[in-house]
N, C-alpha and C positions, 0 to 999 in steps of 0.2 A: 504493500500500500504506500508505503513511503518511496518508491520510485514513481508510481503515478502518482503521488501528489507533487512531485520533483519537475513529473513530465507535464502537468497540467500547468505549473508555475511558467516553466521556459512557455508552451505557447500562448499563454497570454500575457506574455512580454515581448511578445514579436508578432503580431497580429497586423502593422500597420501599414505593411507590403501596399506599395499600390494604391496607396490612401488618398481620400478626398480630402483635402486639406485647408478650400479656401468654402465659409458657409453660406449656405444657402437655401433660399425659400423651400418646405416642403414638397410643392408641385414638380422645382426645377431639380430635388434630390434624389426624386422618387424617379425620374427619369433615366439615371445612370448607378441606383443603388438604391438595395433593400431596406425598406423600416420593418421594426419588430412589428407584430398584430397579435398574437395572443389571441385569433377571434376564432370562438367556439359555434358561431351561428354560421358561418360562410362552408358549404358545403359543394362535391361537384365527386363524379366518374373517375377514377382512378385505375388503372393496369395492376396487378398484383398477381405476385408466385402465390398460390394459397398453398394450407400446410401438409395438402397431398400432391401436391408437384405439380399442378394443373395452374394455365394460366386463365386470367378471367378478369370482369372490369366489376369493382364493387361500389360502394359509397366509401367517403373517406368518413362518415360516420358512422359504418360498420364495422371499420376496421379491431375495435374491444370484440365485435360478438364473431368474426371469422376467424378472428385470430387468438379466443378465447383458450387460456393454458399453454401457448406456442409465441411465448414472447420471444424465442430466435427466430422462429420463423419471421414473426412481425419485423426484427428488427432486420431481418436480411431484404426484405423491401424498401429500409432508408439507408441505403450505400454510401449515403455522402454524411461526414463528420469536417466541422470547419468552426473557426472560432471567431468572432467580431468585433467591430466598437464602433457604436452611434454615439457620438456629442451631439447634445441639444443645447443651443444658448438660449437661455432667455432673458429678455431685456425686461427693463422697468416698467415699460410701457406694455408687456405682454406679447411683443413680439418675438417668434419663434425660430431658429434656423438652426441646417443639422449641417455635420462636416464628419470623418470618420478618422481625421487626425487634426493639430492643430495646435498652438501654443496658446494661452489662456490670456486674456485684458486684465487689467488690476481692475477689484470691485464687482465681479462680474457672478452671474448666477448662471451653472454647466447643470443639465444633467446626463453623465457619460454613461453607458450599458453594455458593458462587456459580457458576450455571448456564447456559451456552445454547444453546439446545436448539434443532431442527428437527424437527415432528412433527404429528402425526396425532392423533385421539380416537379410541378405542372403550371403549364401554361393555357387560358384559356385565348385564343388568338381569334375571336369573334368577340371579344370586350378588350381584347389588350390587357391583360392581367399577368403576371406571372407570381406563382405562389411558390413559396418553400414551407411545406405540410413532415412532421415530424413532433419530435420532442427537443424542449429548450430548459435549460438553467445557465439564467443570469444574473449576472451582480451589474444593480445599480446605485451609482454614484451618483447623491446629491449637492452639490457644493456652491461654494459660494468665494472667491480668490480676494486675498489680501495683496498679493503681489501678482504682475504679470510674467508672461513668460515660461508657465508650471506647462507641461507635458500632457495633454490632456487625453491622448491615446493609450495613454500607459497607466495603468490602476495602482503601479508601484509608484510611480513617481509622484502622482497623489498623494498618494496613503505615505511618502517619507516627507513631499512640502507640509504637509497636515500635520505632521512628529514635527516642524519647524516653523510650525504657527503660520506658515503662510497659506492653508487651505483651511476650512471647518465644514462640516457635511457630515452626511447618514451615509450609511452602505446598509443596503437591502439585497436580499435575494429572492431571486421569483424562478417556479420553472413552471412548466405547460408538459403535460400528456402524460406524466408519471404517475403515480399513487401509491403508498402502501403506508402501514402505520411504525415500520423501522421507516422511512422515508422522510414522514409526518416529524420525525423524533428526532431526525438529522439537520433537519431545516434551519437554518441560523437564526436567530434574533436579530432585527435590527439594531445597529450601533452606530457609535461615533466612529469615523471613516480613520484609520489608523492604519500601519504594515499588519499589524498582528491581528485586526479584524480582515485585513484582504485574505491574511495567509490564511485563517478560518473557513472562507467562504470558499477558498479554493479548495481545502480540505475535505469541505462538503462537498463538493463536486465528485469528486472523486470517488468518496463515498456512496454516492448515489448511484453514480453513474454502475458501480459495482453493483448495485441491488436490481438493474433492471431486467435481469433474468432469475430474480427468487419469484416462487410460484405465486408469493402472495403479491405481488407487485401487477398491478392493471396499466397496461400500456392504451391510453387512447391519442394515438395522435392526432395534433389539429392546425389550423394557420398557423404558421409561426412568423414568419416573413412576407412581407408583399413587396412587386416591383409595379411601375410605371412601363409597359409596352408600345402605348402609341405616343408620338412627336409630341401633343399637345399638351401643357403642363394639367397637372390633375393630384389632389390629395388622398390621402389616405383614406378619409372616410367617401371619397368619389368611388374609391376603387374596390370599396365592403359592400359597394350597392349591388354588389353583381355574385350569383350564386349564393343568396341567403338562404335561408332556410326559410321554409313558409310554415 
């Protein structure tokens, strides 16, 4: 356990490969990079191995009652494992904008979300959607900067200006699709954002991430991700209008 928690440390200290780095309106972010969604109503047709070798298209709101007791099976339909970071700025006035790296303003209110995720693609290409549907545990960062210039891609770099008074903030952790009541028991408390609350959260990860083939554990995956697919700028809650659930 203590090398995956070792391993979990390095990648989410290097996550910011390729990074958006100058911020930007919602519409114009969602065009070239995914916001988290968390959304449990948005439903659609999905491809899957089911757990007698046969291929088939199900609901992705099926997927707890097909894959009921065969959570390797479920997870061998989300291939892809990758790890993130959304900054939010927000301004006084309530204005919003995201970047996926970035150096921080002095005085300024971030909220950053570091991500990782287990997951699948689909794209619905008659609304311009693209979805990443899976399971997620994330640590997010609420802060608030006394100094400019802090690293805001980076949850350590945080969590050590924070040990230097120049950051104050929460760190939360949220995940989407898991369940079980060791799981329940693992989950962190919210804290004052520190090195030693990050090292926690990543601990749990870890942790967690180990329990998602005990028997008791309920795998339902759902939205986790949503992109922007047509040219025309468009928000988030534009793009939940499509494949609700009725």
């Amino acid at each position: 356990m203590k090398k995956t928690t070792i391993l979990f440390s390095l990648l989410f200290s290097c996550i910011c490969i390729n990074a958006q780095k100058t911020f930007q309106t919602e519409g114009d972010f969602l065009k070239n990079q995914y916001l988290p969604s968390e959304e449990q109503s948005v439903d659609f047709d999905i491809t899957v191995i089911k757990p007698d070798g046969t291929a088939g298209k199900v609901k992705l709101s099926s997927l707890p009652i097909v894959f009921a007791g065969k959570n390797l099976d479920l997870l061998k339909n989300l291939p892809h494992v990758t790890t993130s970071v959304i900054i939010k700025k927000i301004t006084t006035s309530g204005g919003i904008t995201y970047a996926t790296a970035g150096l921080s303003g002095k005085n300024e209110t971030y909220e950053v979300a570091v991500s990782y995720i287990q997951y699948n693609n689909y794209i619905d290409v008659a609304n311009g959607v693209a979805y990443k549907y899976g399971l997620s545990m994330r640590m997010v960062a609420n802060i608030t900067t006394k100094e400019g210039g802090i690293d805001l891609g980076s949850l350590f770099a945080i969590g050590f200006s924070a040990k230097r008074q120049k950051v104050i903030g929460s760190l939360i952790y949220k995940s989407s699709g898991m369940t079980s009541k060791e799981i329940q028991n693992l989950i962190p408390l919210p804290s004052e954002i520190s090195p030693s609350s990050i090292q926690t959260c990543i601990q749990a990860i870890a942790l967690i991430k180990a329990k998602l083939l005990d028997a008791e554990t309920v795998l339902t995956p759902v939205v986790i991700e949503i992109k922007n697919e047509k040219p025309e700028a468009r928000t988030k809650n534009d793009l939940l209008q499509f494949n609700k659930i009725n």
